[in-house]
N, C-alpha and C positions, 0 to 999 in steps of 0.2 A: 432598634436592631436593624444593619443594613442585610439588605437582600442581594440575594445574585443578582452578579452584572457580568460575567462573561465565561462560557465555555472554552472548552476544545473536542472538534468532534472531526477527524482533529485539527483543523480549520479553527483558528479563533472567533467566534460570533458572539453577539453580544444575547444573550439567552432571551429565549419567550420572542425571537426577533429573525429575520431573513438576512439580515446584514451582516457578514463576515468583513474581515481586517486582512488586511491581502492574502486573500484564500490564495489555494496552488489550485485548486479546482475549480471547475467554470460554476458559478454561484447565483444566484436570483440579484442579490445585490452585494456588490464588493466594492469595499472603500480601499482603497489605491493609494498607497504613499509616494510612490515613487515609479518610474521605468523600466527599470530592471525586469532582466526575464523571469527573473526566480519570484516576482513580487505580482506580476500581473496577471492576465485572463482574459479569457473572451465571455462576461459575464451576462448576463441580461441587461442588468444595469450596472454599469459606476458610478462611482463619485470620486472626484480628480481635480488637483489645481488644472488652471488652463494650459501650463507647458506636459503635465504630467498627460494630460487627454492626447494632447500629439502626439508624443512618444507611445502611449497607448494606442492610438488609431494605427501609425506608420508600423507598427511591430505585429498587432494582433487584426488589421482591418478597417476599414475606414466607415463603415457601416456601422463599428457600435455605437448604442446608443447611451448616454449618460448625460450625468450634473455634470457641468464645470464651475470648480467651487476657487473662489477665490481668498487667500487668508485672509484670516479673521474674521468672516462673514460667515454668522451662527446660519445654520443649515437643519431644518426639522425633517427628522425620517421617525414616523410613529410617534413613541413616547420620546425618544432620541433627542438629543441635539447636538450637531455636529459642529466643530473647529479647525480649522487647520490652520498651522502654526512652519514658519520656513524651519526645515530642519539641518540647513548645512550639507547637504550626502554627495545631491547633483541637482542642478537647475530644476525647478518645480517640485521637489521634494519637501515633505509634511509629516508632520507629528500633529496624530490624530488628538482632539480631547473631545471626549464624550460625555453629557450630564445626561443624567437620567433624569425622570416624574419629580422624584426627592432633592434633587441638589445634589447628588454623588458625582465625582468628575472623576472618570479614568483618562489616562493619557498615555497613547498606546505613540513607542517612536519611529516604528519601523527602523530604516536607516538613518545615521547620523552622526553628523560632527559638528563641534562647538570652535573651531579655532575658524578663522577666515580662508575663506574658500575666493578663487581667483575665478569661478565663473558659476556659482551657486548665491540663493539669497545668503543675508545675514539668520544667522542660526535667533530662535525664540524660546525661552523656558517657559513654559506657561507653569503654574500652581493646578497643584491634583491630590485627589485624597489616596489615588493609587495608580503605579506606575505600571508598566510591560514596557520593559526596555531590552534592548539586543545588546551585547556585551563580547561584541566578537571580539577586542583586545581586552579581554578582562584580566590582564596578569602584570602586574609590575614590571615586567621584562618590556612592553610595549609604550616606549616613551618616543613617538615622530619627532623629526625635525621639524625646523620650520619652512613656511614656503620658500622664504628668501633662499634660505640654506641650501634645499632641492635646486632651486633655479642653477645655485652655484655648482651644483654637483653635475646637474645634469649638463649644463653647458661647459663643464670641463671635459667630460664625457665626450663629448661630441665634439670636440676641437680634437682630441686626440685621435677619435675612430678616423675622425676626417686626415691625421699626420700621417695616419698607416694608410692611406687611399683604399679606406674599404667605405661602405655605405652605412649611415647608423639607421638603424631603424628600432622605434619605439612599440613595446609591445606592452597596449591599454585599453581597455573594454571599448568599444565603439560607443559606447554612451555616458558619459560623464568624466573619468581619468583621460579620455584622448583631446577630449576638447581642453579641458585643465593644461595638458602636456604640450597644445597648440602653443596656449598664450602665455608659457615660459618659453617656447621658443622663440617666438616673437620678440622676446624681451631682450634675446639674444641675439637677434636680428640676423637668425638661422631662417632658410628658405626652405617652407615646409609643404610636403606633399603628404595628404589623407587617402587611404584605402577608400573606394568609394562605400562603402558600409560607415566607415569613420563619417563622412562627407553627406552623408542622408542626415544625420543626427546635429552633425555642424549649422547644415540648412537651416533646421530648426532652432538654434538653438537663437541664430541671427533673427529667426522672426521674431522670437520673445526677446530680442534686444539686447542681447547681450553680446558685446564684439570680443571674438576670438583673434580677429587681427587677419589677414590676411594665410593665402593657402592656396597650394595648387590640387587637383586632384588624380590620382594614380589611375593611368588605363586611356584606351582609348575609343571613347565613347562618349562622343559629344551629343548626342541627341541628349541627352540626359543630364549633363551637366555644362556644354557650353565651351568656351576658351579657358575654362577652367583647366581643362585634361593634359596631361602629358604624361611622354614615357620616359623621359630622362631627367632621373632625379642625382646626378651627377653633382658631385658639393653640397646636395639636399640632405635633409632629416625627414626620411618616412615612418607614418604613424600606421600602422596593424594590427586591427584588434589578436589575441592569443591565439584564439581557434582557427585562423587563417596565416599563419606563421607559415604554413608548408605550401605558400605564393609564390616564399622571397627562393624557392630552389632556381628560378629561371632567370632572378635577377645574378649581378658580378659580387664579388666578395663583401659581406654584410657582417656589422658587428650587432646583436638586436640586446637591447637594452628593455628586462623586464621591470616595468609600474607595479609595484604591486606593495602595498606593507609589510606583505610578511617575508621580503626581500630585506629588513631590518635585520634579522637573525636568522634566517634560512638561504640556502643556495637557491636557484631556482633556475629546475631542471631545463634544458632546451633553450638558455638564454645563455649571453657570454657575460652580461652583468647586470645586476638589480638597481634598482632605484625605489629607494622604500615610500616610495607615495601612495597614503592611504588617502580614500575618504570618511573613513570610518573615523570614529573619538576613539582615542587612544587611552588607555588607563587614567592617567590624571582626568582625562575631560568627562569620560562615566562617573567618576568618583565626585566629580564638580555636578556634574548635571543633575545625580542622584538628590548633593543638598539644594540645590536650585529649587529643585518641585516640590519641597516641602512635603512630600506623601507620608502618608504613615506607613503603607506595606510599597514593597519594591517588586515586581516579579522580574526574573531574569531569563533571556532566552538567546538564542541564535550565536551563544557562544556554550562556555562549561559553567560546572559546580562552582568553580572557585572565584567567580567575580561574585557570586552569593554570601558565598563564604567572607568574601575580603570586607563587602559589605556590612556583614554582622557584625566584624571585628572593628568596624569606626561607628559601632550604634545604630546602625539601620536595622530598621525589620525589614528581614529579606529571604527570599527563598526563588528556587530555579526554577521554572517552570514546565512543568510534565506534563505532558496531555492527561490529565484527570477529564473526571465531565462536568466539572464546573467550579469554577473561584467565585470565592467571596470578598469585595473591596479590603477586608479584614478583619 
């Protein structure tokens, strides 16, 4: 008879244990998939690949303290044993797997995609007796193009905004979609200027080795970033994360093209055109990734009922995940 392995309170932790799965609240200890603000903390302790710990330090502090865990490289916390696995999302991103005393392996995904990503690792399935997976595209309606495809899209885009002599500017989270959106420009052998927010996260991403290509940076503040700066981005492509869209009022006439997936079937407000780039798995890639793991239960979260639902109906055991106070592997 398997025993509990993980709550919600309502933070996911792994029960009888200190260790939460990317709590929203500051935690004793938080294992970390990924950079994003919605995923992270200023915990006691982490546990984080080593690009995931930078984007952690430069967001929340550089004083915290943590593991830097590197994949595949089993990790003992208590009775615990931790895994991490490249998840596809954004550079240093992880899909946890966890074995308990007994040999039970949950495998929790946080973020994630399975198709090739132009500046993230290669995506890993690992095998689990049970899954918690995020299912933010969980609807048949959500089928991405491919990168090639975007590239094509987006540098048609941008030939045009540039015919009407306005400015394109791309609007994509400062940490993972903008750096992606660099190096289709690049490909385009468009001259690209980053918001410097975009340009903190680029830095990093060069340490961990990954070339985004070339880039100027927007403003004029050279103690900080060098001969990089400029103010005229005249025949350029500038990159701005969403929440600082209300910059481009001081700039000349701008067309801002929103990153975003749900720009596939949705307008999206405060932009003049979408570009459906996700990082997320898109239906087909959940529905793949679900038989990959071989689990016997599936939990679903960080989307709706109906990627549960869709699940049942190809033979999965599967159910949505509610905050109860405690799951059973199954």
């Amino acid at each position: 008879m398997l025993g509990r392995f993980f709550q919600c309170d309502p933070d996911l932790r792994l029960t009888d244990t200190a260790v939460y799965l990317d709590p929203s609240e500051s935690r004793e200890i938080g294992v970390i998939t990924h950079g994003h603000s919605d995923h992270i903390g200023r915990h006691q302790h982490f546990v984080a690949t080593p690009a995931t710990a930078s984007f952690l330090r430069l967001r929340q502090g550089y004083d915290l303290r943590g593991t830097e865990l590197p994949y595949r490289q089993p990790h003992q916390i208590g009775m615990h044993t931790f895994e991490f696995f490249p998840a596809g999302h954004i550079l240093g991103s992880a899909m946890v797997k966890v074995t308990n005393r007994v040999g039970e392996r949950l495998l929790y995904t946080g973020d994630f995609r399975l198709r090739p990503s132009m500046t993230a690792e290669t995506p890993e399935v690992p095998e689990a007796d049970a899954v918690i997976m995020e299912s933010t595209y969980g609807s048949p309606q959500w089928q991405f193009p491919t990168r090639e495809a975007l590239c094509q899209t987006l540098h048609a885009l941008i030939r045009a905004v540039h015919g009407r002599q306005a400015i394109p500017v791309v609007l994509a989270y400062s940490l993972g979609k903008a750096q992606e959106v660099c190096v289709m420009l690049n490909r385009g052998s468009f001259n690209t200027v980053l918001h410097p927010v975009v340009a903190r996260c680029a830095a990093l991403y060069k340490r961990h080795g990954v070339d985004i290509g070339p880039y100027e940076v927007w403003g004029d503040e050279p103690d900080l970033f060098g001969e990089l700066f400029t103010r005229d981005i005249r025949g350029k492509v500038l990159i701005v994360p969403p929440h600082l869209k209300h910059e481009l009022k001081r700039l000349p006439p701008t067309e801002t093209i929103a990153a975003t997936g749900w720009a596939l079937h949705r307008p999206y407000r405060g932009a003049t055109h979408g570009l459906p780039l996700s990082d997320h798995a898109d239906f087909d890639e959940l529905i793949e990734f679900a038989g990959r793991t071989k689990a016997k239960v599936i939990y679903v979260t960080h989307g709706s009922r109906r990627f549960a639902r869709e699940l049942k109906v190809r033979g999965f055991r599967a159910q949505f995940l509610n905050r109860k106070p405690q799951m059973r592997l199954f």
